[in-house]
FIRO-10172 format. One record per atom (N, C-alpha, C): residue number from 0; residue in one letter; x, y, z. Coordinates in steps of 0.001 Angstrom, whole numbers. Layout:
<atoms>
- NUM a X Y Z
...
</atoms>
This chain:
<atoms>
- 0 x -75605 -96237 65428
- 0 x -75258 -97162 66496
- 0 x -75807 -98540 66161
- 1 x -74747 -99672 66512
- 1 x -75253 -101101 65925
- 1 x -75174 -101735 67304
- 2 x -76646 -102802 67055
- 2 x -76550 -103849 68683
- 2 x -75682 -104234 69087
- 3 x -75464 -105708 69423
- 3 x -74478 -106676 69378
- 3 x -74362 -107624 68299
- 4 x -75444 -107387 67235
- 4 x -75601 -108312 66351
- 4 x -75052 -107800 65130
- 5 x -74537 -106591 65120
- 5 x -73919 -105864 64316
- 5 x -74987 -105093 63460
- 6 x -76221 -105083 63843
- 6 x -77491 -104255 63147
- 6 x -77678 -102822 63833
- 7 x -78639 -102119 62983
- 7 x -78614 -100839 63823
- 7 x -79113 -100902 64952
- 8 x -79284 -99989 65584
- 8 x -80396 -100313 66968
- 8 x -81383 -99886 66572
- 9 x -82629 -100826 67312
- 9 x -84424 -100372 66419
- 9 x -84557 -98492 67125
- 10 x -85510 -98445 66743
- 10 x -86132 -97058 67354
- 10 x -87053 -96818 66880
- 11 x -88288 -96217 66933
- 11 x -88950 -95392 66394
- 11 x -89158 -94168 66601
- 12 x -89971 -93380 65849
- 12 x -89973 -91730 65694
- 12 x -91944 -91489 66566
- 13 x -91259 -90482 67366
- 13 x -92182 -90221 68569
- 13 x -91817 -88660 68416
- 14 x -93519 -87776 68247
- 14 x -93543 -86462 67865
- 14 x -93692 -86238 69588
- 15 x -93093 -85590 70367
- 15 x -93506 -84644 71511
- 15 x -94188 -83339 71436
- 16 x -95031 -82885 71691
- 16 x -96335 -82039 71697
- 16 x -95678 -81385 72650
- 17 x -95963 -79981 72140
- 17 x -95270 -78540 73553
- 17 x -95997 -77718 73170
- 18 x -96362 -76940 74041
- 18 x -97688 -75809 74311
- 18 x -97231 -74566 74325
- 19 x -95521 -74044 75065
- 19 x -95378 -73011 74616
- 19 x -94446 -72749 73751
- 20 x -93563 -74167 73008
- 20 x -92641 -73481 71548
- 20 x -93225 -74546 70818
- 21 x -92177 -75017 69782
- 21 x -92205 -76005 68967
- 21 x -92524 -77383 69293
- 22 x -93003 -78339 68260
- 22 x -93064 -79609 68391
- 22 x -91733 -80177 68449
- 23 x -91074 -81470 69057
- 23 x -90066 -81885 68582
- 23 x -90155 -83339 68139
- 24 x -89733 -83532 67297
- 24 x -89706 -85196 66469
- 24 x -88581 -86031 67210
- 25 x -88768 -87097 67643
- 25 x -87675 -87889 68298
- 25 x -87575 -88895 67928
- 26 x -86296 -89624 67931
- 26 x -85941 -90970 67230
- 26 x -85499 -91243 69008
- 27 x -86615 -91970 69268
- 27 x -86727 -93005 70544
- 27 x -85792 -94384 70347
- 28 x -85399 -94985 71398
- 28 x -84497 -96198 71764
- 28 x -84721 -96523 73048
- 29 x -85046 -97655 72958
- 29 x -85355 -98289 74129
- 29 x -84895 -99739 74346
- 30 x -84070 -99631 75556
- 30 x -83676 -100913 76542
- 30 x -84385 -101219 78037
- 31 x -83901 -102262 78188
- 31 x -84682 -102604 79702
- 31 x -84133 -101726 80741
- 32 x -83312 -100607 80673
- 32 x -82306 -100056 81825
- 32 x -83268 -98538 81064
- 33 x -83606 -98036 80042
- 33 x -83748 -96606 79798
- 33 x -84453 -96466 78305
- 34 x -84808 -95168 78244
- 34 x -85538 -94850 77325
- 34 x -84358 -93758 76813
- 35 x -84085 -93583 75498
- 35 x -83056 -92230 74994
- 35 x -83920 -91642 73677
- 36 x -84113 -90511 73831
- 36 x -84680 -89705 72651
- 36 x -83622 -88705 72492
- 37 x -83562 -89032 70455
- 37 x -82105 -88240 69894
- 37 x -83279 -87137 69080
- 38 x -83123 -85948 69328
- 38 x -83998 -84957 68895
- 38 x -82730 -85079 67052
- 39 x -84248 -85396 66288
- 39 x -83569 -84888 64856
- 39 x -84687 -83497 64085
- 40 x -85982 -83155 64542
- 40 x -86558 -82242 63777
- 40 x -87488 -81309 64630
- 41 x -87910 -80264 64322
- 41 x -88913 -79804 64808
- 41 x -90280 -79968 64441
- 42 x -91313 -78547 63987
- 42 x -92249 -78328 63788
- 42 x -92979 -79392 62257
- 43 x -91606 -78886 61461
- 43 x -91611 -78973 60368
- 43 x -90805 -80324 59627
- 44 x -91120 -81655 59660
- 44 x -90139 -82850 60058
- 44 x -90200 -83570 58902
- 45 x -91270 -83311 57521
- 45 x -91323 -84725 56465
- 45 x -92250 -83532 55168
- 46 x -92665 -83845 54410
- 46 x -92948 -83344 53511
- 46 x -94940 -83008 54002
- 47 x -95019 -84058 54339
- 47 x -96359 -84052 54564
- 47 x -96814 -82967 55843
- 48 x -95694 -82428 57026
- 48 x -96628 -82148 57826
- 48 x -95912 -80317 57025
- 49 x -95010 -80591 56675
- 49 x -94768 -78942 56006
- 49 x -96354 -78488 55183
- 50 x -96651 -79498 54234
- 50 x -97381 -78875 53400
- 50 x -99000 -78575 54100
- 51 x -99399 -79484 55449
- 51 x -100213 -79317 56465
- 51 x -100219 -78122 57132
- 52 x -99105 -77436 57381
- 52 x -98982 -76434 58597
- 52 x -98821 -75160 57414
- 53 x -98400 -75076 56422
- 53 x -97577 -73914 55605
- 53 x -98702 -73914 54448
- 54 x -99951 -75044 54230
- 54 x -100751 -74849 53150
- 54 x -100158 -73727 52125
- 55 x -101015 -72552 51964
- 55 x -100475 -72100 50616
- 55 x -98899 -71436 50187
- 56 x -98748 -70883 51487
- 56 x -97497 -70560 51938
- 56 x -96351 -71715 51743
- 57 x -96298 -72915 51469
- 57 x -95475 -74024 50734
- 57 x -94432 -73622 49847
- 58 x -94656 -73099 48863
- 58 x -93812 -72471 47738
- 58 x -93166 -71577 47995
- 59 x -93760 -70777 48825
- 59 x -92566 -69490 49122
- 59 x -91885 -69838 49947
- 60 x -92146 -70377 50665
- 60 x -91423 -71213 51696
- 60 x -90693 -72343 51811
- 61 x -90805 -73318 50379
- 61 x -89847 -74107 49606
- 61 x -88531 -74087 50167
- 62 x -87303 -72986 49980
- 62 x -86153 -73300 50543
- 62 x -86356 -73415 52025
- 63 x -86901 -73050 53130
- 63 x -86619 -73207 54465
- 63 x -87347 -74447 54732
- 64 x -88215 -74847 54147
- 64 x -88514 -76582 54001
- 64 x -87428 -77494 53653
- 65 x -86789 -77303 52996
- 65 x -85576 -78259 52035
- 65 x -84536 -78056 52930
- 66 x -84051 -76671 53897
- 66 x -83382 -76882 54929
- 66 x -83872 -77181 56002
- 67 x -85104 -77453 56325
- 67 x -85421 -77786 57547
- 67 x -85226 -79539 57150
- 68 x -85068 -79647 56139
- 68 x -85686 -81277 55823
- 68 x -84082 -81768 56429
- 69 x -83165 -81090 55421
- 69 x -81876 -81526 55141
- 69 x -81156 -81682 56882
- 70 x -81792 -80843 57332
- 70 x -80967 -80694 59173
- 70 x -81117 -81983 59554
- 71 x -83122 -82452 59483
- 71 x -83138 -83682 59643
- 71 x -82373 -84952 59440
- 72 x -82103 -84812 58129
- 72 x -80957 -86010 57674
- 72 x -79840 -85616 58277
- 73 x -79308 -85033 58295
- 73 x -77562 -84635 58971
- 73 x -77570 -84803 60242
- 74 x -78945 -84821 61566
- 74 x -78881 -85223 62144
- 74 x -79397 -86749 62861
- 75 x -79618 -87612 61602
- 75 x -80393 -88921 61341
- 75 x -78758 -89235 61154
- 76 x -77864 -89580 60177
- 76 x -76990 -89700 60345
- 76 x -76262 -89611 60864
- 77 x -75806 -88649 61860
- 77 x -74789 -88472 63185
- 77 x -75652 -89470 64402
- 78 x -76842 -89789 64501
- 78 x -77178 -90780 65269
- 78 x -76844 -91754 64694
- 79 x -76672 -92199 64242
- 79 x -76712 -93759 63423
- 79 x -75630 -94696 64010
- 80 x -74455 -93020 63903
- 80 x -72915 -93672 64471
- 80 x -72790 -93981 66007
- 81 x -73621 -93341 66520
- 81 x -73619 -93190 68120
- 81 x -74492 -93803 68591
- 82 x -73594 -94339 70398
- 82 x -74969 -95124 71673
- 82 x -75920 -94008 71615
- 83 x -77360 -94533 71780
- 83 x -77900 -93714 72369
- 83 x -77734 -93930 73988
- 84 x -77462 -94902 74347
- 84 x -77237 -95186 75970
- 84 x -75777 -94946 76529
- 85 x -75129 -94641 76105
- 85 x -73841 -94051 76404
- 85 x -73871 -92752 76869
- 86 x -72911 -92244 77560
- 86 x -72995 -91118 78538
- 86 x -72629 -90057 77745
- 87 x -72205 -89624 76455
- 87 x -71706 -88597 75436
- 87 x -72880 -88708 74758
- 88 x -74058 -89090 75076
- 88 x -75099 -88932 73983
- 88 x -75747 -87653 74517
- 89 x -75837 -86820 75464
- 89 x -76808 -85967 75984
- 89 x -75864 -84756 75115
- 90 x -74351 -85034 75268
- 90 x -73675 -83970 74914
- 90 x -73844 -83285 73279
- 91 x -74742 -84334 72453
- 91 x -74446 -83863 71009
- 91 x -75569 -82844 70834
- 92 x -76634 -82533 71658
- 92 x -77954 -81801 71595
- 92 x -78644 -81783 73195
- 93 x -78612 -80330 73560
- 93 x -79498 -80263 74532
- 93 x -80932 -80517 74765
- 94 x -81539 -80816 73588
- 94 x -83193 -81502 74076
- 94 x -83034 -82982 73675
- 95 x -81801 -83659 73348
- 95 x -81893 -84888 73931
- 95 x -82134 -85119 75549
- 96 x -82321 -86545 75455
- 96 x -82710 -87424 76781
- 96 x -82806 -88576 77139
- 97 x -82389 -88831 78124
- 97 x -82386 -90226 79097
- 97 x -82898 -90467 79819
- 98 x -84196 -91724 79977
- 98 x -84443 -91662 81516
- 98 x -84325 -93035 81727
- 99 x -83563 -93420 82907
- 99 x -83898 -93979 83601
- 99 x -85216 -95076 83417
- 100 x -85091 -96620 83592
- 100 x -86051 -97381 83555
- 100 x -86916 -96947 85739
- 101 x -85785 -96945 86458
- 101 x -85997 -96754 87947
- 101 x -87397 -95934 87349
- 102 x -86888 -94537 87168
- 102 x -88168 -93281 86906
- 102 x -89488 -93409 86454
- 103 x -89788 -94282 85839
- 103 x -90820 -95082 84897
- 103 x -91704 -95378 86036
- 104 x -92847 -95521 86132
- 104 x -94249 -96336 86615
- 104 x -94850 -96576 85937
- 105 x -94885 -96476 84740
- 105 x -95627 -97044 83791
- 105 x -95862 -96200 82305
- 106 x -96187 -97574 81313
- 106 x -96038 -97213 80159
- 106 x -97221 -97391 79690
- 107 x -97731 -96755 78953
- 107 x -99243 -96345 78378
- 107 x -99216 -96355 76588
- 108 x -99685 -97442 75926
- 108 x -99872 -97357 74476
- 108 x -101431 -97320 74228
- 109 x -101780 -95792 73144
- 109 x -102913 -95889 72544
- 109 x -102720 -96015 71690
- 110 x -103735 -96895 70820
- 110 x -103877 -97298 69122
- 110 x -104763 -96203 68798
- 111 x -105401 -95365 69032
- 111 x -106563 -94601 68507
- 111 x -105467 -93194 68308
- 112 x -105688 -92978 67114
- 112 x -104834 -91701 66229
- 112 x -104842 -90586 67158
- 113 x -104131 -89582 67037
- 113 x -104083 -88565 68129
- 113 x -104210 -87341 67218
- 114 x -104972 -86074 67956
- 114 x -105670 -85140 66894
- 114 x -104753 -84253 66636
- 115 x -103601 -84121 67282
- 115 x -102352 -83473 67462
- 115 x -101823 -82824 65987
- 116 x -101721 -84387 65239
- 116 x -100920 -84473 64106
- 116 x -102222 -84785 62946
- 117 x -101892 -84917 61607
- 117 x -102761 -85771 60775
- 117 x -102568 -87120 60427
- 118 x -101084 -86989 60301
- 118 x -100758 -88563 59829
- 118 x -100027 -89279 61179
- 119 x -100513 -90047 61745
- 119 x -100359 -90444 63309
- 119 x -101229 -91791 63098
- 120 x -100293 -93089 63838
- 120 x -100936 -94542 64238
- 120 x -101379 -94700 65743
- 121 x -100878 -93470 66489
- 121 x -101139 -93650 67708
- 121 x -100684 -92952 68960
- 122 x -99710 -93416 69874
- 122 x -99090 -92128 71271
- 122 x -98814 -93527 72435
- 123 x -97430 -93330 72601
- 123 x -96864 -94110 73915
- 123 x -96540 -92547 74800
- 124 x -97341 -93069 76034
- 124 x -96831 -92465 77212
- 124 x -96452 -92511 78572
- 125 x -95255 -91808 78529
- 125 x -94295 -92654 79941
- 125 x -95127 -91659 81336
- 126 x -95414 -92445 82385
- 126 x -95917 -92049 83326
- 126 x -94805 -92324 84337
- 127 x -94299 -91112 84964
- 127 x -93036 -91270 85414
- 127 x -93254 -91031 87421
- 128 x -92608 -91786 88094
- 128 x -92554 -91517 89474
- 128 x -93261 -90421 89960
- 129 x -92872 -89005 89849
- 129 x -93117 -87524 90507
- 129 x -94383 -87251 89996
- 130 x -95088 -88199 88972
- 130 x -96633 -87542 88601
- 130 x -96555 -86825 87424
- 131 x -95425 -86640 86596
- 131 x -95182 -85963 85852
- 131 x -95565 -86988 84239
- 132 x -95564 -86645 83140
- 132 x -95969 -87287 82024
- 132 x -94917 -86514 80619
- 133 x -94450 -88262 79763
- 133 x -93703 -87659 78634
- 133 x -94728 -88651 77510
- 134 x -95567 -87709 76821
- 134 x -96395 -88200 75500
- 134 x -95672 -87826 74406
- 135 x -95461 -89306 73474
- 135 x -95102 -89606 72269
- 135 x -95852 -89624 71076
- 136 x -96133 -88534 70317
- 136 x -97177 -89345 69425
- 136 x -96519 -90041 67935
- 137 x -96922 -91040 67401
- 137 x -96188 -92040 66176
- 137 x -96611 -91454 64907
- 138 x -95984 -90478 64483
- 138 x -96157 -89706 63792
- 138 x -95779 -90609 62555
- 139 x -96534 -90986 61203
- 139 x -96181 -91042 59757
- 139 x -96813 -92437 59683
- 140 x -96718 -93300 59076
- 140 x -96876 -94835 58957
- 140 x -95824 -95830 59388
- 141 x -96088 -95803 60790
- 141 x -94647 -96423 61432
- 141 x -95768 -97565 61694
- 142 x -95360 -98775 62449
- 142 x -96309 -100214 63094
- 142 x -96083 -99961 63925
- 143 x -97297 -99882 64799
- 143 x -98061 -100043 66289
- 143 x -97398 -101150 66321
- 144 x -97535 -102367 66032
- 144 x -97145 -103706 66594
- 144 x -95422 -103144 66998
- 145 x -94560 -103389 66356
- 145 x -93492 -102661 66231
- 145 x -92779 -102095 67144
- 146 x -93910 -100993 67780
- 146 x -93283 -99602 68692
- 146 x -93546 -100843 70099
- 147 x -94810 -101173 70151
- 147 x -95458 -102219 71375
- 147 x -94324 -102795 71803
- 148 x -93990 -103552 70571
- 148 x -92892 -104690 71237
- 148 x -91813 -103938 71399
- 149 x -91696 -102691 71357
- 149 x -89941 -102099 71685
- 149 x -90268 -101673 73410
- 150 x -91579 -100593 73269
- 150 x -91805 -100034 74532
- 150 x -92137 -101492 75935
- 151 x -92399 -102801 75425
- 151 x -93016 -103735 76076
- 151 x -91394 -104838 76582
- 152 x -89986 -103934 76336
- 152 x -88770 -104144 76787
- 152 x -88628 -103538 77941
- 153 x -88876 -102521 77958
- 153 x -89148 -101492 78945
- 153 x -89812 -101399 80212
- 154 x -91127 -102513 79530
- 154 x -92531 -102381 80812
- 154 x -93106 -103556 80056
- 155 x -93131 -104781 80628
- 155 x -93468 -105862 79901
- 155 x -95365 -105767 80569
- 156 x -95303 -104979 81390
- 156 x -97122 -105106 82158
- 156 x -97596 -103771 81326
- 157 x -97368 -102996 79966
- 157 x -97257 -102058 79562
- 157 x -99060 -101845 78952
- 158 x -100097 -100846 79465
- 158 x -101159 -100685 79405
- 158 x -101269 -100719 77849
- 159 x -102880 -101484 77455
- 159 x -103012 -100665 75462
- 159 x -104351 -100592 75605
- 160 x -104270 -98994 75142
- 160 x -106044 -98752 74840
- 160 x -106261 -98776 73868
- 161 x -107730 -98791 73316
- 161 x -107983 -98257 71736
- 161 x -108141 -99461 70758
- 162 x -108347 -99113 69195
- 162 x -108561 -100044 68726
- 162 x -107684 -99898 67387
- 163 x -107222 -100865 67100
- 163 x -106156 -100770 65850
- 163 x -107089 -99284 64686
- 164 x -106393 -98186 64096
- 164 x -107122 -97326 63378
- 164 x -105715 -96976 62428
- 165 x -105033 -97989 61317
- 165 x -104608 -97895 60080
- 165 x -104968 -96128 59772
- 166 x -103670 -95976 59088
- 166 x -103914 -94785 58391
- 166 x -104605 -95136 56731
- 167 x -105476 -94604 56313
- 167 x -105731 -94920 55278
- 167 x -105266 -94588 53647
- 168 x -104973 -95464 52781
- 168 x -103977 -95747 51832
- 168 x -105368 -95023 50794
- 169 x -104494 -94344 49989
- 169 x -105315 -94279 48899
- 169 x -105307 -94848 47704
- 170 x -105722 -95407 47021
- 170 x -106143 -96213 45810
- 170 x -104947 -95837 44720
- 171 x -103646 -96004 44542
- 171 x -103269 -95689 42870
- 171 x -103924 -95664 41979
- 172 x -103784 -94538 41077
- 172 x -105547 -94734 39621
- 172 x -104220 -95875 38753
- 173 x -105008 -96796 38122
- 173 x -104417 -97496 37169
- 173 x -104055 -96461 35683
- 174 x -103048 -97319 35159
- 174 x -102763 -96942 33851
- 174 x -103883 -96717 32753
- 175 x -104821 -97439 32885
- 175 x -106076 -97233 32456
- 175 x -106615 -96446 32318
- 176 x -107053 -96033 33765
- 176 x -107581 -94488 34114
- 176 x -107110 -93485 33936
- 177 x -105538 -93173 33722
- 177 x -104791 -92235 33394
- 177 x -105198 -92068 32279
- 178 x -104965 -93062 31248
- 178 x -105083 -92892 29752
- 178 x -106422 -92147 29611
- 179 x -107712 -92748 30081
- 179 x -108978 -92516 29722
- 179 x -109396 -90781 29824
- 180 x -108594 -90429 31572
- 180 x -108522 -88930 31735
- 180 x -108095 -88116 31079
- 181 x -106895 -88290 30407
- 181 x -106186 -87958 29735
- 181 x -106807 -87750 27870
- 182 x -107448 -88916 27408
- 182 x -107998 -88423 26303
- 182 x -109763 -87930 26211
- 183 x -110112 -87988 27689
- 183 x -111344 -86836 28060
- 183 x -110975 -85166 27630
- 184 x -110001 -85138 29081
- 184 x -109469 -83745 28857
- 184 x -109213 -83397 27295
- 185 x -108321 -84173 26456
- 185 x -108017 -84035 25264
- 185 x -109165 -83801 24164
- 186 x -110083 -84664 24626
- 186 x -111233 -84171 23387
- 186 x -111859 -82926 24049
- 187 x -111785 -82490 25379
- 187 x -112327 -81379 26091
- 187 x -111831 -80280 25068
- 188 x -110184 -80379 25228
- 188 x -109326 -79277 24538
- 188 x -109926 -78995 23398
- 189 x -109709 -79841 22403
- 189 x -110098 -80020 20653
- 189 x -111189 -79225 20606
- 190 x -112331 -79755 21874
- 190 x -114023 -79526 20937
- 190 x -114031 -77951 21305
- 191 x -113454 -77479 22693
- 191 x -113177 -75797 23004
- 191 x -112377 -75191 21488
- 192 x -111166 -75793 21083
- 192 x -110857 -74863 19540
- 192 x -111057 -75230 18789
- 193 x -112045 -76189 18645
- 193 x -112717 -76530 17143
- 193 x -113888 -75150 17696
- 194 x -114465 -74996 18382
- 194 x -115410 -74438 19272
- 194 x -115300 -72647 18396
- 195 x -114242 -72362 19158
- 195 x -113522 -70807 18710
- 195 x -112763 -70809 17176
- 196 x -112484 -71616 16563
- 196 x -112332 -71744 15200
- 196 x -113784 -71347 14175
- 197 x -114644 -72105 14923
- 197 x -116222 -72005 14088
- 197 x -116667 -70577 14426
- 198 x -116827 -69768 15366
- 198 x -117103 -68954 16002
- 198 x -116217 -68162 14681
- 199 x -115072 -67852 14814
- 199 x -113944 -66763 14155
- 199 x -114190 -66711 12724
- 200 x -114776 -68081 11806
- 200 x -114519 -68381 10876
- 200 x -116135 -67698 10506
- 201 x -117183 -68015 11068
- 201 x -118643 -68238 10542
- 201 x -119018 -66674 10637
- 202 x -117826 -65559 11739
- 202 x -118103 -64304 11974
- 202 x -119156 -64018 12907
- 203 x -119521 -64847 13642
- 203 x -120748 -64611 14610
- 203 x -120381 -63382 15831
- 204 x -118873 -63671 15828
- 204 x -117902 -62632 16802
- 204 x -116800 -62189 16606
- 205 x -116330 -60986 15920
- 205 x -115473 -60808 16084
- 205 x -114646 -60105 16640
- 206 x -113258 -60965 17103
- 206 x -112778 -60924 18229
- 206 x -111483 -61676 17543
- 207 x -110124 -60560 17578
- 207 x -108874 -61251 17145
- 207 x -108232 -62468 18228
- 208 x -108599 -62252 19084
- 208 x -108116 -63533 20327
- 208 x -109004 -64976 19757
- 209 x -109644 -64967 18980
- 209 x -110317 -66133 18940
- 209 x -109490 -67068 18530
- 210 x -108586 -67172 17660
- 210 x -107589 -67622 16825
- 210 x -106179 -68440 17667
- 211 x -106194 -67349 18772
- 211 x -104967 -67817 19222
- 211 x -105370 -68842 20457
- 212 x -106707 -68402 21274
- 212 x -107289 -69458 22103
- 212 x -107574 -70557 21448
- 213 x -107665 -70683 20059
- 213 x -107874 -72176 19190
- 213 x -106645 -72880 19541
- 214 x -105735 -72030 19112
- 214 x -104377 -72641 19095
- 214 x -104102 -73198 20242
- 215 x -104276 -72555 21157
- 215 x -103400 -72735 22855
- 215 x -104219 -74337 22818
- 216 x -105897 -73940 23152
- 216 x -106747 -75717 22859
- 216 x -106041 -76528 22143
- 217 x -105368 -76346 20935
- 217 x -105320 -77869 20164
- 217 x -104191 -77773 21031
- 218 x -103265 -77316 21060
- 218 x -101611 -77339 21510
- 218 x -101862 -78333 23425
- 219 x -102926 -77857 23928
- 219 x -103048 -78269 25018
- 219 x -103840 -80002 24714
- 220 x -104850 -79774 23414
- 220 x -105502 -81470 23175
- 220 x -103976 -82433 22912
- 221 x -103213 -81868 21971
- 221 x -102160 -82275 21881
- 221 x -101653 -83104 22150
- 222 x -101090 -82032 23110
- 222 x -100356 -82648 24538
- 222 x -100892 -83643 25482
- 223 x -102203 -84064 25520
- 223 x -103033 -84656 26368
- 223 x -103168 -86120 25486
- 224 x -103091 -86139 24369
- 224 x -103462 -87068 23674
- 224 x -101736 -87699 23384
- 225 x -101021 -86710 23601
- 225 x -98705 -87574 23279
- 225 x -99046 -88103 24665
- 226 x -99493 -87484 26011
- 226 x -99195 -88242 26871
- 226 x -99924 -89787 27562
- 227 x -101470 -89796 26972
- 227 x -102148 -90785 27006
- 227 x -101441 -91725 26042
- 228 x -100888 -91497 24805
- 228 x -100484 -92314 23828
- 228 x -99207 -93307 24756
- 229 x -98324 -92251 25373
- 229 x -96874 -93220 26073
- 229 x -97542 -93735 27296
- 230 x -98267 -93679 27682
- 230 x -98999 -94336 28924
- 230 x -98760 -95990 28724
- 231 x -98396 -96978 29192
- 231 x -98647 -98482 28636
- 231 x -99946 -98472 29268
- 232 x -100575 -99866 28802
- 232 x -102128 -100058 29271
- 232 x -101418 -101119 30288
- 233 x -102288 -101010 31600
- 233 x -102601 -101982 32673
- 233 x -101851 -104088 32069
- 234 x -101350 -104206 32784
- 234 x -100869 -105882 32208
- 234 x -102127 -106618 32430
- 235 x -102400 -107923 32006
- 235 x -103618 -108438 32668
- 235 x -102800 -109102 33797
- 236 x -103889 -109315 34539
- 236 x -104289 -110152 35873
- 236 x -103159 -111804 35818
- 237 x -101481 -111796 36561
- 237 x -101337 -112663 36640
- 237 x -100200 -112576 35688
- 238 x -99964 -111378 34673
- 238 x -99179 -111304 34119
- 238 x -97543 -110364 34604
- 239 x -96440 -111321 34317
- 239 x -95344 -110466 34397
- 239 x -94546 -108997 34066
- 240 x -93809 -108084 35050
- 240 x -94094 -106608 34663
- 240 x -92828 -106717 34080
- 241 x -92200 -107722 34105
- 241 x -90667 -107344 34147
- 241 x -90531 -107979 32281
- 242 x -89181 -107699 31946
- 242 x -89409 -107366 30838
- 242 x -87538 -108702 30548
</atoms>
């Protein structure tokens, strides 16, 4: 679905928390008249929270991940084409929803991560007329600023607790460091079947496996030392990557 400006319409993705089935992932939209959540995933919604919930169980579980993933997209795309504020939107999925701006009393943004999920910036929640409550949590590396200014269409007097809490990025190892690991391990390999070579040869043990664990070592230093070799080294500081 495109604005009036011929762009898509914004949204962000808001995990709903349920106590007696599944989680559901929602691609939220919001205007000054209503809030519409297009249900695209469940439990299981991105790579990261599969491998969270399914830990070792991941691999065997590989194909029903790759279809749980794929539903996602097929139904990321059939939204794309469609209002979410149009009256045929409830019809494409029964845990979609509409409410009403009337229904609303207020809108509630926390910045402080929610323990729900792991990878989470935060949780908008609609506090609705009857006393009743719909919590969003911002599941992945989406912007707080972002969701604020969508939900703050909605409820411009819109509450914020908490304190900005970034998900934290981890460091890329440089090309450098690759290389260096890489010909550690490699002299690791070597000095283990230079190791069992001396051993087999000097007769201190014998043992017909000694010979072939030499082998597997160099075959593995090898390999450690072809792949440190194609590694490029780090550019300096200031220099162009492009070629």
């Amino acid at each position: 679905m495109k604005d009036d400006k011929g762009q898509p319409a914004p949204f962000f993705y808001g995990l709903q928390p349920r106590w007696l089935s599944w989680d559901r992932l929602y691609r939220i939209y919001v205007s000054d008249k209503m809030v519409a959540g297009a249900y695209i995933a469940g439990q299981i919604y991105d790579e990261q929270s599969a491998t969270v919930q399914l830990q070792q169980m991941r691999s065997l579980l590989r194909p029903i991940v790759r279809r749980r993933l794929a539903q996602r997209c097929e139904r990321e795309t059939l939204y794309d084409a469609h209002d979410p504020f149009g009256p045929s939107f409830l019809g494409h999925d029964v845990r979609n929803f509409q409410i009403p701006r009337s229904d609303v009393a207020q809108v509630r943004f926390r910045r402080n991560r929610s323990l729900r999920t792991r990878f989470n910036v935060g949780s908008v929640e609609l506090l609705f007329l009857d006393g009743s409550t719909n919590r969003l949590i911002l599941v992945g590396d989406q912007d707080p600023e972002t969701v604020m200014s969508l939900m703050q269409v909605l409820d411009v007097a819109m509450e914020v607790t908490g304190k900005p809490n970034p998900l934290p990025r981890p460091k890329p190892i440089s090309a450098t460091r690759k290389r260096t690991l890489l010909l550690r391990l490699a002299g690791l390999f070597i000095c283990f079947g230079a190791l069992f070579v001396a051993v087999a040869v000097a007769g201190v043990a014998s043992n017909p496996a000694y010979i072939p664990i030499a082998v597997v070592n160099a075959l593995a230093g090898g390999w450690c030392l072809l792949r440190a070799w194609r590694i490029p080294l780090d550019s300096p500081a200031g220099a162009s990557r492009c070629e």
